[in-house]
C-alpha positions, 0 to 999 in steps of 0.5 A: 889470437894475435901472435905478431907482436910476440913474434916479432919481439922473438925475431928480433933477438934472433936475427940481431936487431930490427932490420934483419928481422923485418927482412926476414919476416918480410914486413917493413921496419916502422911497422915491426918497431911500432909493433914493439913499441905497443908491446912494451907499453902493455907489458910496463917495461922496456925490453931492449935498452936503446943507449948509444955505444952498447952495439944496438938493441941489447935486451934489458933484464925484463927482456931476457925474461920476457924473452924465455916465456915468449920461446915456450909460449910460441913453441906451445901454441904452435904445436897445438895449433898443428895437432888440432889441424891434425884432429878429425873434423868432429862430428855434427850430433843428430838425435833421432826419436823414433814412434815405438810401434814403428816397424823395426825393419823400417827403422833399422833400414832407414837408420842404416841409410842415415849413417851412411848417406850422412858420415858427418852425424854422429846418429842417436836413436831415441825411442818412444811413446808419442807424448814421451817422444814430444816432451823430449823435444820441447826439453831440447833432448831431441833434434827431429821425432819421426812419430804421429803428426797432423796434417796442417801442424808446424815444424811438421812434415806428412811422410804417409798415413796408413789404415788399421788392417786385421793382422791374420795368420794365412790359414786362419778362417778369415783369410779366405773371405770375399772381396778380401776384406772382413765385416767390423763384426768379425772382429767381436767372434775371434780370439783378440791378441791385445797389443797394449803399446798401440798409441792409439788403444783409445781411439780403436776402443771408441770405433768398436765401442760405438759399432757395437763390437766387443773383442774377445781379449784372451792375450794383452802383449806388451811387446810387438813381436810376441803379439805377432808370434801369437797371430802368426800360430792362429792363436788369435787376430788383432787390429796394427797399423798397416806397416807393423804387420810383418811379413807371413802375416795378411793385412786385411781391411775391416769394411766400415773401420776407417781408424788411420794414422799419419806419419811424419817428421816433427822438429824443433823450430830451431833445428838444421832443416838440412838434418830434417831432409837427410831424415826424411832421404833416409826414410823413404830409402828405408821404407821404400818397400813399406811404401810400395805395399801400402800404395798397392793395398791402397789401390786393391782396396780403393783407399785414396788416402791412404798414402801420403809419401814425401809431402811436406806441410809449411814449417 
């Protein structure tokens, strides 16, 4: 916005006349003069009346006028010029959504490092299924979703993947197997604790289907902590990803049960990428101790690929 002609008409009546206030406002005289020359052609109207033998540059009676609307309209837009100087920077808004059978610990410390590391977000937290977390990214309502991914997929990035174990309470018969590890038909000779949130229900049902296991389902549990609560009294075993199994319970691996899933980052094509590394920063701090546990079942119980941390795919 180009205030100078309007300040340069003010000086002009202030100071007396053209040649003070193009010293006061340290500008030459022609171009003050060209400037109030274009501003009364914009207006229609000559503000000054330029007769010879009225003591200088007198303002007309559009002049005066004009020069009482100039007084307000400078002192406004100066004072809100200072105030929004005076406002906060506002913040850059980032919207997280997060796999709904994600680890609460991981979230909650993941998202804790993202505030912090990043005060100039102002972090949203959604949480959802896989397809919910997908549509909402596609409708633009999501900035970056931290769910299931593939290898080799766009605008994707692999931060680990994870067998499914049998989550089992230390004093249950299984925990004392051989070798650490259960046979798959285990799994059919035990109450089962049904988690009917699991993203991947289809996909256990088809490899226990096809080994020809059939769970004992006595308890179908909507929400994670009350699945586990019933494990953890002896209630029952079930089969979760190897980062939802929560601490006072075994993750113990099912020998010929290779099911898996990939974590990762997935985002807009027209997302900050400097938003996807503070993420994907945040999450390895959060997850930091998630990560060291699944790398040493990996290494106990010879799976290779299990673990595939802070690895990037091409966007």
């Amino acid at each position: 916005m180009n205030m100078r002609p309007l300040r340069f008409f003010a000086a002009i009546v202030d100071y007396g006349g053209v040649s003070k206030a193009a010293e006061r406002l340290n500008i030459s005289q022609p171009a003050m003069s060209a400037a109030l020359k274009v501003l009364e052609q914009e207006l229609g109207v000559e503000l000054f009346d330029r007769r010879s033998g009225r003591g200088g540059l007198r303002l007309t009676d559009e002049g005066q006028r004009f020069y009482q609307h100039v007084v307000k309209i400078l002192r406004d837009y100066d004072q809100a010029k200072s105030e929004l100087r005076d406002m906060p920077t506002p913040r850059r808004r980032l919207r997280v959504g997060v796999l709904e059978t994600m680890s609460s610990e991981v979230v909650q410390a993941s998202l804790f490092a993202l505030i912090e590391n990043n005060p100039d977000c102002r972090v949203e937290l959604w949480e959802g299924p896989p397809s919910r977390l997908s549509d909402w990214l596609s409708q633009g309502r999501l900035d970056i979703a931290w769910t299931l991914v593939e290898e080799g997929e766009q605008q994707v990035r692999v931060l680990w993947q994870e067998p499914f174990v049998l989550a089992l309470a230390p004093e249950h018969i299984l925990a004392s197997s051989p070798g650490n590890s259960v046979g798959l038909d285990s799994i059919g000779k035990y109450p089962f604790v049904f988690r009917a949130r699991c993203e991947m229900t289809g996909a256990i049902r088809v490899h226990l289907r096809s080994a020809g296991v059939s769970p004992q389902i006595m308890m179908r549990i909507e929400r994670e902590d009350v699945a586990f609560s019933f494990v953890a009294k002896g209630v029952g075993i079930t089969l979760s990803p190897f980062s939802l199994v929560p601490d006072g319970l075994l993750p113990v691996k099912v020998d010929g049960f290779s099911l898996q899933r990939t974590i990762g980052l997935r985002w807009r094509e027209d997302a900050f990428l400097a938003s996807v590394d503070a993420t994907e920063k945040a999450i390895e701090l959060g997850a930091a101790d998630m990560l060291k546990g699944l790398r040493e079942f990996a290494s106990k119980n010879g799976s290779a690929s299990a673990v595939i941390a802070a690895s990037a795919t091409p966007s």
